[in-house]
Each structure stands twice: as structure tokens, then as C-alpha cells.
C-alpha positions in Angstrom: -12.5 29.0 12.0 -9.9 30.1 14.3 -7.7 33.2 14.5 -4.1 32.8 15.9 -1.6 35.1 16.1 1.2 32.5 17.8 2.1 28.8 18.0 -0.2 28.3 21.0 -3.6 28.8 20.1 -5.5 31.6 22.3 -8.5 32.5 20.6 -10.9 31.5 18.9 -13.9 32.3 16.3 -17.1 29.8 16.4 -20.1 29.5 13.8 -22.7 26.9 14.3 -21.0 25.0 12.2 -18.3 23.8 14.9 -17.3 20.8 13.0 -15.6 22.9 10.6 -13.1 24.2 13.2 -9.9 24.5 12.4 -7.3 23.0 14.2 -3.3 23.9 14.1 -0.6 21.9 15.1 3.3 22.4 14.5 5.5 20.4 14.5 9.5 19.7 16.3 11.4 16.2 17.1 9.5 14.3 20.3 11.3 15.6 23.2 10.4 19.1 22.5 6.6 19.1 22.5 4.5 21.1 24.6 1.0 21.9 25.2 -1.1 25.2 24.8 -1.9 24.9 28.6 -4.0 28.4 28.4 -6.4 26.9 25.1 -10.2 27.3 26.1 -10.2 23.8 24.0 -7.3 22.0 26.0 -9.4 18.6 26.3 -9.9 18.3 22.4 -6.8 20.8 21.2 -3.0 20.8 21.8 0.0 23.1 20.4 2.2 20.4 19.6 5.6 21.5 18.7 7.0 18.7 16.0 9.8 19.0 12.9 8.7 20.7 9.7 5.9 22.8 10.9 2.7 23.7 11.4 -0.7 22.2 10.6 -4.3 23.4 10.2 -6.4 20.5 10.4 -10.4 20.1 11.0 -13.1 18.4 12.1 -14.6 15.3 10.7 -17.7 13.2 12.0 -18.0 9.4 12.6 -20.5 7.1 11.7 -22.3 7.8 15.2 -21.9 11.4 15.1 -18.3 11.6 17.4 -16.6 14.6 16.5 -12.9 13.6 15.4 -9.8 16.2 14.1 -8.3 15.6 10.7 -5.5 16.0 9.5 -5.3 15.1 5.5 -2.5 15.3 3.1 0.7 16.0 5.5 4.0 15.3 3.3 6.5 12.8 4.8 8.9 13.2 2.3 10.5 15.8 -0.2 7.9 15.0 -3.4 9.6 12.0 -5.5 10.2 14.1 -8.7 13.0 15.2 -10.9 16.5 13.7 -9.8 14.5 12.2 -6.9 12.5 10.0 -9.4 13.5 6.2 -8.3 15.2 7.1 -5.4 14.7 5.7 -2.1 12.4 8.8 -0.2 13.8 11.7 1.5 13.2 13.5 4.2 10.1 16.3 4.4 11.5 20.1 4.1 10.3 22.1 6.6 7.8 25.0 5.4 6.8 28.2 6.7 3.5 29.6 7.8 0.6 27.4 8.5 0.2 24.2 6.3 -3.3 23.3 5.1 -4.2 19.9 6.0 -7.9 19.8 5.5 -8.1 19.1 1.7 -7.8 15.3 0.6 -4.8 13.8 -0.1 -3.7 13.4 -3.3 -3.0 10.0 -5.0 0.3 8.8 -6.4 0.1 8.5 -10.5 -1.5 5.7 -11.8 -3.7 3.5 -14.3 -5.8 1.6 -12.8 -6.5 -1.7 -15.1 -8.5 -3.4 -12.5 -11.3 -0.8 -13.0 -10.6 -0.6 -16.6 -9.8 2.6 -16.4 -7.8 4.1 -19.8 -7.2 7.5 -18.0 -3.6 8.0 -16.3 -4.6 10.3 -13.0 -2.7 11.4 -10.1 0.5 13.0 -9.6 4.1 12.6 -9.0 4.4 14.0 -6.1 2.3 12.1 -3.5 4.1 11.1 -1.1 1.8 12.5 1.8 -0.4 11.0 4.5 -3.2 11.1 6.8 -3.8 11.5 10.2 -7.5 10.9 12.2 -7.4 11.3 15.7 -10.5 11.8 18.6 -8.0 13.4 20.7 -10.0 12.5 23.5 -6.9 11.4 25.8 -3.2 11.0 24.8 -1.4 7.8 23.8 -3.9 6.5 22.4 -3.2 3.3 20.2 -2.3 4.0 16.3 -3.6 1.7 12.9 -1.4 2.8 10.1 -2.9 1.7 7.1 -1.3 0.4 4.0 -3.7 0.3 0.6 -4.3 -2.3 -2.1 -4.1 -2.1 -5.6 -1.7 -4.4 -6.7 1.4 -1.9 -6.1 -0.1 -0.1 -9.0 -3.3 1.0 -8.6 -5.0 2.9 -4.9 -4.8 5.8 -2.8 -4.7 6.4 1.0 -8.1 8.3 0.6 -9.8 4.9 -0.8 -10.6 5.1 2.9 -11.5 6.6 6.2 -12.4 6.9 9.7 -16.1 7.2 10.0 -15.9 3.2 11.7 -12.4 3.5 13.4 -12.6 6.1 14.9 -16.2 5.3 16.8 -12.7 3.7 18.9 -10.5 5.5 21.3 -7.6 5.1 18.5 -5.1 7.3 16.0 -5.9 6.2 12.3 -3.0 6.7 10.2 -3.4 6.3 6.0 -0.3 6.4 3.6 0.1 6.8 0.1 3.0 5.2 -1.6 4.6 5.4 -5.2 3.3 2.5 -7.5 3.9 1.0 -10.9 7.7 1.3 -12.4 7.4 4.9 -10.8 7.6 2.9 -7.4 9.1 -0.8 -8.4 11.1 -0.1 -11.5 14.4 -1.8 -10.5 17.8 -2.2 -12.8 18.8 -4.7 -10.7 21.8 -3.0 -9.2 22.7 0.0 -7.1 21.7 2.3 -9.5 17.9 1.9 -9.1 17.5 -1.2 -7.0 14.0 -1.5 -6.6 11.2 -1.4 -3.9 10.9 2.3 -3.6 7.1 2.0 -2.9 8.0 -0.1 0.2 10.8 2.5 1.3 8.3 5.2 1.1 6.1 3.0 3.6 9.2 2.9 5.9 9.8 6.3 5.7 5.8 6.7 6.9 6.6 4.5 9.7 8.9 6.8 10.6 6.8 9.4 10.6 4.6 7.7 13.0 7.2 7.3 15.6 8.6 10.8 15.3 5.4 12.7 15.4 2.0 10.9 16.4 2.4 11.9 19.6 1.5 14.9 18.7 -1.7 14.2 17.4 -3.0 12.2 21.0 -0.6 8.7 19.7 1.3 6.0 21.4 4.5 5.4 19.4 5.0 2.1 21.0 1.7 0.8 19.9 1.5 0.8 16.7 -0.3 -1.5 14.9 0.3 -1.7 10.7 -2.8 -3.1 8.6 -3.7 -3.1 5.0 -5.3 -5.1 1.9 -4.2 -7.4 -0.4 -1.0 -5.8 -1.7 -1.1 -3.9 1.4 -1.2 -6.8 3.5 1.8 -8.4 1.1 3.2 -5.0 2.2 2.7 -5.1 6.0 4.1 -8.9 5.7 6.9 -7.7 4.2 7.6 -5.1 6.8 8.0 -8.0 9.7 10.5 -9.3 7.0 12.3 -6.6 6.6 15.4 -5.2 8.3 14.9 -1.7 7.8 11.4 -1.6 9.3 12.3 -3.2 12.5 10.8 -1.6 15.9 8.9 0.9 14.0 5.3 -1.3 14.9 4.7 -4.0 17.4 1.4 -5.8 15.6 0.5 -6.6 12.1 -2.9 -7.4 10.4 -2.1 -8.6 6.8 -5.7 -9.0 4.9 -5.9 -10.8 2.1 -2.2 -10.6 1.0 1.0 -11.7 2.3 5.1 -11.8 0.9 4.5 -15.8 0.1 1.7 -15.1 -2.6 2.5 -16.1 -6.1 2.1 -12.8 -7.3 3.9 -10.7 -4.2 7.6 -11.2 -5.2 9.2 -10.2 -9.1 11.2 -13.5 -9.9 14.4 -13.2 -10.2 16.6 -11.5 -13.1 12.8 -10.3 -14.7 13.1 -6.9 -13.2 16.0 -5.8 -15.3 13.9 -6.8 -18.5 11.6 -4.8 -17.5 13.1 -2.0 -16.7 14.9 -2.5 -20.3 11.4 -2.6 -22.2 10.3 0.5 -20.7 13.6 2.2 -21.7 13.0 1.0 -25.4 9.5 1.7 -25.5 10.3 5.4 -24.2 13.3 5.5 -26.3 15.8 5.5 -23.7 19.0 3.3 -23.8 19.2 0.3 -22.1 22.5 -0.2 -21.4 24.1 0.9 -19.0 21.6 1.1 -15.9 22.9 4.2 -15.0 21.9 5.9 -18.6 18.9 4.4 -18.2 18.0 5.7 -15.4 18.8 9.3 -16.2 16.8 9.4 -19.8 14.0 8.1 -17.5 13.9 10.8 -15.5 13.7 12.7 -18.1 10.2 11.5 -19.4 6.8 12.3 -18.6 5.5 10.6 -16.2 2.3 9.5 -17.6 4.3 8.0 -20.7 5.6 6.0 -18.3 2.7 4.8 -16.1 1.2 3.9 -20.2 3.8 1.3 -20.7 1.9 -1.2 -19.0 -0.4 -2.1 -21.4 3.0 -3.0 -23.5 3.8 -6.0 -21.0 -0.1 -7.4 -21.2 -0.3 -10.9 -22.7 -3.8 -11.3 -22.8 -7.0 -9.0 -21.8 -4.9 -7.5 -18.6 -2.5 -10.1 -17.8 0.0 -10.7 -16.2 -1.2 -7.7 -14.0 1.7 -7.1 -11.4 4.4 -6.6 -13.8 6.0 -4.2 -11.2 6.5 -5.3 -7.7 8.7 -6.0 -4.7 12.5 -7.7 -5.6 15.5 -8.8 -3.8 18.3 -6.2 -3.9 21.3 -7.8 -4.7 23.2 -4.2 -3.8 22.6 -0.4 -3.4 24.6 2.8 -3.2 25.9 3.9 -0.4 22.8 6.9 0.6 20.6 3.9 0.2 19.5 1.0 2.6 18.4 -2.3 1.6 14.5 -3.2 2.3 14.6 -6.7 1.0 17.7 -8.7 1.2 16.4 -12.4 0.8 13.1 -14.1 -0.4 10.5 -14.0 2.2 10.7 -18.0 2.6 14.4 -17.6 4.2 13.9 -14.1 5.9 10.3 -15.8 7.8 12.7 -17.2 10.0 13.9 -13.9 11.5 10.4 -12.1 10.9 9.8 -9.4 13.2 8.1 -11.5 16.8 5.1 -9.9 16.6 1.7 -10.8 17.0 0.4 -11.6 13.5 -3.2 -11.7 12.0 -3.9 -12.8 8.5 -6.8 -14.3 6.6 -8.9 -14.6 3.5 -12.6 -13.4 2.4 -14.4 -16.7 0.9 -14.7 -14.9 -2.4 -11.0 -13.0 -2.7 -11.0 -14.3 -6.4 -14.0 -12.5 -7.5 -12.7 -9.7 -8.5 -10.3 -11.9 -11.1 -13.6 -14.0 -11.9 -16.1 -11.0 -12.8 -13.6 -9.6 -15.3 -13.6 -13.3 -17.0 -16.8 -13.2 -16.9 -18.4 -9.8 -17.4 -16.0 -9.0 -20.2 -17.3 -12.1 -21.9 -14.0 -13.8 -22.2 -14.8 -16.9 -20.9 -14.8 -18.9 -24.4 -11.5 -17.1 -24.8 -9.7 -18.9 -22.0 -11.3 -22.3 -22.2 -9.7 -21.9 -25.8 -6.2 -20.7 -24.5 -6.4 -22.1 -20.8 -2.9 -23.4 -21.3 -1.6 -20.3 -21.9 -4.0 -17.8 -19.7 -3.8 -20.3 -16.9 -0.3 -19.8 -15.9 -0.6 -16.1 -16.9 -3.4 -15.5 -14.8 -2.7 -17.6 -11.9 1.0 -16.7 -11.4 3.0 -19.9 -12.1 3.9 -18.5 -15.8 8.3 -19.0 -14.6 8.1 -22.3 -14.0 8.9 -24.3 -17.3 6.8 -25.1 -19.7 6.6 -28.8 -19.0 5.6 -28.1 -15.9 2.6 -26.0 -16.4 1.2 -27.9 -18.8 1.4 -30.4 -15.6 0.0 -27.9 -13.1 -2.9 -26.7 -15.4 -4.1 -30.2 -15.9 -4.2 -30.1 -12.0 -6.1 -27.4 -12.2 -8.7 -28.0 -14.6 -9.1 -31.3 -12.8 -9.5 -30.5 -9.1 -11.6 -27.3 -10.2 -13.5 -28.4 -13.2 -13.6 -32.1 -13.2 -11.6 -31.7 -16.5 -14.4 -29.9 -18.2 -14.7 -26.2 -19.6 -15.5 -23.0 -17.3 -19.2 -21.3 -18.0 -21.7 -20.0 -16.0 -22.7 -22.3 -14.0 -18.9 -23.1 -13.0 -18.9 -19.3 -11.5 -18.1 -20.6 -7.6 -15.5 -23.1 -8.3 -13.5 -20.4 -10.7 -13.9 -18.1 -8.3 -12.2 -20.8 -5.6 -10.0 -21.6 -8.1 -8.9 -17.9 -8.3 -9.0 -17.5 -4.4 -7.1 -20.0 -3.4 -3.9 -19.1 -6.3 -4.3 -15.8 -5.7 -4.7 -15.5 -1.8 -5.1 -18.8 -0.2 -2.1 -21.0 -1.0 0.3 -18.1 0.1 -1.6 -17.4 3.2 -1.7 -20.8 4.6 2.3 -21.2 3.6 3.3 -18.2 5.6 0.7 -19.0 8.5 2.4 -22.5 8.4 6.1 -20.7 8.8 4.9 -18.4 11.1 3.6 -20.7 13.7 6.6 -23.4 13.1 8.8 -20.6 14.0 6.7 -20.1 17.4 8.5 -16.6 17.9 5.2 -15.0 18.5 1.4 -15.4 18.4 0.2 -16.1 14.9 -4.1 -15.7 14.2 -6.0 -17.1 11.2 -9.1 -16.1 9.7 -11.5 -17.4 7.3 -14.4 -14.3 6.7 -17.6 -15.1 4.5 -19.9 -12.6 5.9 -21.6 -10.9 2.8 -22.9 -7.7 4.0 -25.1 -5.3 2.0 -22.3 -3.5 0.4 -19.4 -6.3 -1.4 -16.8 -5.3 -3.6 -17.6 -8.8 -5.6 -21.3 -6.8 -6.2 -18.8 -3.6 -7.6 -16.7 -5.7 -9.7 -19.7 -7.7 -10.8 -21.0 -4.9 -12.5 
């Protein structure tokens, strides 16, 4: 542990157990930090001076044994609860005293249906991230990490550092609201949506303002996540509002042109209208909505979802990013167009994106190890479009598309077990492919910066196809 009397950290208790140290840092605005210049542990410890306050961190090991500070579950926003429930986030309040950030971050309230998981867990207040640095030298590059989940499901703990940070590098992970907690939108200024994505903006803000302290380059920041993650980190070169704040972007399996990445349009408000009634709330007008909401538990809210599910677990994104037609005036607007028009003015970056051969395992093994593959031969014309994301279009036109699909993927014949490769192609390329190659396709046409494409079917010992076999 350490003992500390000031800021600037002078001395210092060790045990043999030196990984445990604790680390402090405060925090003030950029041009006002300083280092501990007298610290016996200057090389791997500063007394940076940021905004809110300070930090006690500690120390972590990589997977070859490097020593590395952490710094877990710092708040970059007041928590999103009470009147600040659908609201666009706020900034932290400062504290007093030394903040604790060696325990692991929270997760943001949630139900996770692609684990089949009946149990609501998490909290309300989550918005918090993590930082992991080797403090080895200053300005050192920074991988802010956005998480899967389907912007309804997955925490910024669902991973660490023990691989990054082998690296000369800062590892940044965020949580973000999810569900109607973080996507419920009315469709107008009262709640207008994509507060899950504003939270991520308001991380990235973070980042510039502060990860200098922690041994960072603010002007090399690269932004990197997974499947609605990487739809998120897409998004971000889309969007106005997070312009500037990172200067490359690694979008994994999941970009703003996948069928399932953008709400279409006028659904929202129904949505938001069902889980009024079901809560018995009005629905009319948006603005007594959205107070009665507030007013619920927000668990009863997270347990509407199963109210919107057609068949087994689908559709499963009921809530997710939509264009704001308008917001109020303490509000900004984080997506003002459909990604196909705003591509055009993406953020010139360098871009990487890609898919895993299998991506549409993890639809496939719930088909098939729940034993409802007889079910959707049966009702492929209606699962099809429900699970494949083209259920808007009209009906005469998937009846069309799912003929197509049946055809190409099945030579017109039924799905069973020894179809298992082409469904899962058949899910991989709706699910992640066709919106990959579309936006790689923009991308490059736009030649504003350098665009890279992969293709990864390595199967290692460990495979989340292997979890979600099971």
C-alpha cells in the first residue's frame, strides 16, 4: 500500500506483494498537470493534477508477467438516474478525498437474451470506465474500446489488458447505457434517442481531457470494438459530434450499414409507446411519457423486452441507434442522417474493418442447440425476415428475398444438421458481411482516407462459436 499525506506522493509502504501497490492520481483540466518530481517511483508513478479528483489505482500483470497500473471503474459522467434517466450524459462531479479505482467496473442494467439469461443484473448507474496503462514512458498511444452486445447486453469488464498491454500502449474500456434505458427514443426533442452512443462521446471526451495523465497521447487515439461496438465506432466517423476526438478506427465485425445497426424509421416511437403501456404509463404526449418512465423501476423496464419477441428471441435489437429528427436545446444531435448519406463526410481516417468466417454462429447454435430447427423450416417465411433483419420491407417482397435465400443457401431444401456451415454463412453474411462490404465499398469510393479489409478464420483453442455451442 502506500501512505500519502499530500497530492504528490512521498512515501511509501512495500510488502512482497508489490503488485498490489497502490497508485494515486488526481485529477485538473490538461494544462495544469504536474509531476511528483521528488516520488522514489518517478519512472512508473506521476502526481497528475486532472478535473474531478483523485485516484487510487493498482497494479495488474500481463500475460508475460509486465507489471502494468490500473485504474478500474472512474465515472465520466454524473450516474444516469432519476431526472437524468434518457438524457444525453452529463458531466462527472468532482469528489473529495481519494477515489477507489481498483475494484471492477460495474455494468450498465441489462438482460442478456443471447446467453439466455432470465436474470436482470447490473445497475443504473454505470456510466464509468477503465483505464490500463504500463506507464513506462509518456504519450504513449491509447485503444479505447467499445463492447458488443447488441446495444443491450455487455460490459467494459468483458475484457482486459493481459494481451494489450504486453505493448507500449494506454487501453481505455467504456461502459455505455443499453436497452430502452440507452436507445428509448420518442422521436422528438423530448427523448430523442441514441443516449448509449452520447455516453460513448462523452468517454471520448474523457480521453482527450485526461489520458495524459495516465502516460497517453491525446492525438492518437485509436477507437476499436465488436460487433455493436464496431457498428458503434463506425458510427462515431459518422457522426458530427465525435469529430477530432480519435484519429483511427477498427470496426470488428459490425458497422452503421448492417441490417440490424439502424432502427427504421417512425418504429422508435412505437416502441417507446409499448413500453409506456406495458408499464402503465401514458403514451401520449412524449413528454408525459417520459416523466411516468422515470418513474419506474428500472428492471421493469429492462423486462419489457421479452414483450416485443416474435419468435424464440427475435427480432433481438428492438432498441438501437435512430436518426434525430430534433432535440432540445441542452442537447446535441449524434445522428442527423442515415449512415449511407453521412459516409460521404465520414470522419478521413484510417479505417479497418472485417469479419470472422463464422460471425453467424452464434445466431446458428441457438437454432440449433435449442432444438428449433423444425420450427423454422415450418415458419421460415416468417422467422426468415425476423431473424435476418429484412422484416420492413413489404410483404411481397420477402416472400421474394426468402426464396432467394433458401435457394442460394439451401438449394431450396430444409435446414438440418448436416446444413450447419451454409446456415451459419447464411447468418454471417446477413448479419455481418453484406453491411461490411457496403460500407468498405463507400469508404474506399469516397478515397478520403485509407480503408483495410479483413477476412479472419483462424480458430484458435478458445472460440466463442465453441461457448455458444454449448
Amino acid at each position: 500500500g502506500i501512505t500519502t499525506t499530500t497530492p504528490c506522493v512521498k512515501s511509501f509502504r512495500f510488502t512482497q506483494f508489490t503488485r498490489h501497490l497502490f497508485v494515486i492520481v488526481e485529477i485538473l483540466p490538461l494544462n495544469s498537470i504536474k509531476t511528483c518530481k521528488n516520488s522514489p517511483l518517478e519512472s512508473v508513478l506521476r502526481c497528475e493534477i486532472l478535473r474531478t479528483g483523485t485516484l487510487r489505482g493498482h497494479y495488474l500483470s500481463t500475460r508475460k508477467g509486465r507489471d502494468i497500473l490500473a485504474f478500474q471503474n472512474i465515472p465520466y459522467a454524473k450516474p444516469p438516474i432519476g431526472e437524468l434517466r434518457f438524457r444525453s450524459p452529463q458531466p462527472p462531479e468532482p469528489w473529495n478525498g481519494v477515489l477507489d479505482a481498483s475494484k471492477k467496473s460495474r455494468i450498465c442494467i441489462q438482460r442478456n437474451i443471447f446467453t439466455f439469461d432470465e436474470n436482470v443484473t447490473g445497475d443504473e448507474d454505470c456510466l464509468y470506465l477503465n483505464v490500463f496503462t504500463p506507464r513506462k514512458n509518456g504519450n504513449l498511444d491509447v485503444m479505447v474500446y467499445l463492447h458488443g452486445g447488441g446495444w443491450l447486453a455487455g460490459t467494459a469488464s468483458n475484457v482486459g489488458p493481459q494481451f494489450l498491454l504486453d505493448r507500449d500502449l494506454v487501453l481505455v474500456t467504456v461502459n455505455y447505457r443499453l436497452g430502452p434505458l440507452g436507445f428509448l427514443s420518442t422521436g422528438d426533442s423530448v427523448c430523442p434517442g441514441n443516449n448509449g452512443l452520447k455516453d460513448q462521446v462523452a468517454a471520448l471526451r474523457w480521453v482527450q481531457d485526461n489520458i495524459a495523465a495516465f502516460g497517453g497521447n491525446p492525438g492518437s487515439v485509436t477507437l476499436f470494438g465488436e460487433s455493436a461496438g464496431g457498428a458503434s465506432t463506425h458510427y462515431h466517423m459518422l457522426s458530427q459530434a465525435s469529430q477530432g476526438l480519435f484519429h483511427k478506427v477498427i470496426s470488428e465485425s459490425g458497422t452503421a450499414l448492417g441490417l440490424w445497426a439502424i432502427a427504421p424509421n417512425g418504429s422508435s416511437k412505437h416502441q417507446a409507446m409499448k413500453v409506456a403501456s406495458l408499464l402503465d404509463c401514458p403514451t401520449e404526449p412524449s413528454r408525459a411519457l417520459v416523466s411516468c418512465l422515470k418513474r419506474r423501476d428500472a428492471s421493469d423496464i429492462i423486462k419489457t423486452d421479452t414483450a416485443f419477441m416474435q419468435w424464440n428471441i427475435d427480432p433481438t435489437l428492438t432498441f438501437k441507434p435512430v436518426l434525430e429528427r430534433s432535440v432540445s436545446k441542452d442537447d446535441e444531435i449524434f445522428l442527423s442522417a442515415h449512415p449511407l448519406k453521412l459516409i460521404v463526410n465520414a470522419s478521413a481516417v484510417p479505417w479497418m474493418t472485417g469479419i470472422t468466417s463464422a460471425d453467424g454462429a452464434f445466431v446458428a447454435s441457438r437454432v440449433f442447440g435449442k432444438n428449433l430447427i423444425d420450427d423454422m423450416n415450418e415458419k421460415f417465411e416468417f422467422v426468415g425476415p425476423l431473424i435476418m433483419h429484412y422484416d420492413e420491407i413489404s410483404k411481397s417482397n420477402q416472400q421474394i428475398v426468402t426464396k432467394k435465400l433458401s435457394d442460394f443457401y439451401l438449394n431450396g431444401g430444409s435446414m438440418n444438421r448436416g446444413t450447419v456451415s451454409q446456415v451459419v454463412n447464411m447468418f454471417t453474411d446477413s448479419w455481418f458481411l453484406s453491411g461490411a462490404s457496403e460500407a468498405v465499398k463507400l469508404h474506399v469510393d469516397s478515397d478520403a482516407a485509407p480503408v483495410y479489409y479483413y477476412y479472419f478464420d483462424y480458430r484458435g483453442t478458445y472460440s466463442y462459436s465453441t461457448l455458444y455451442g454449448k
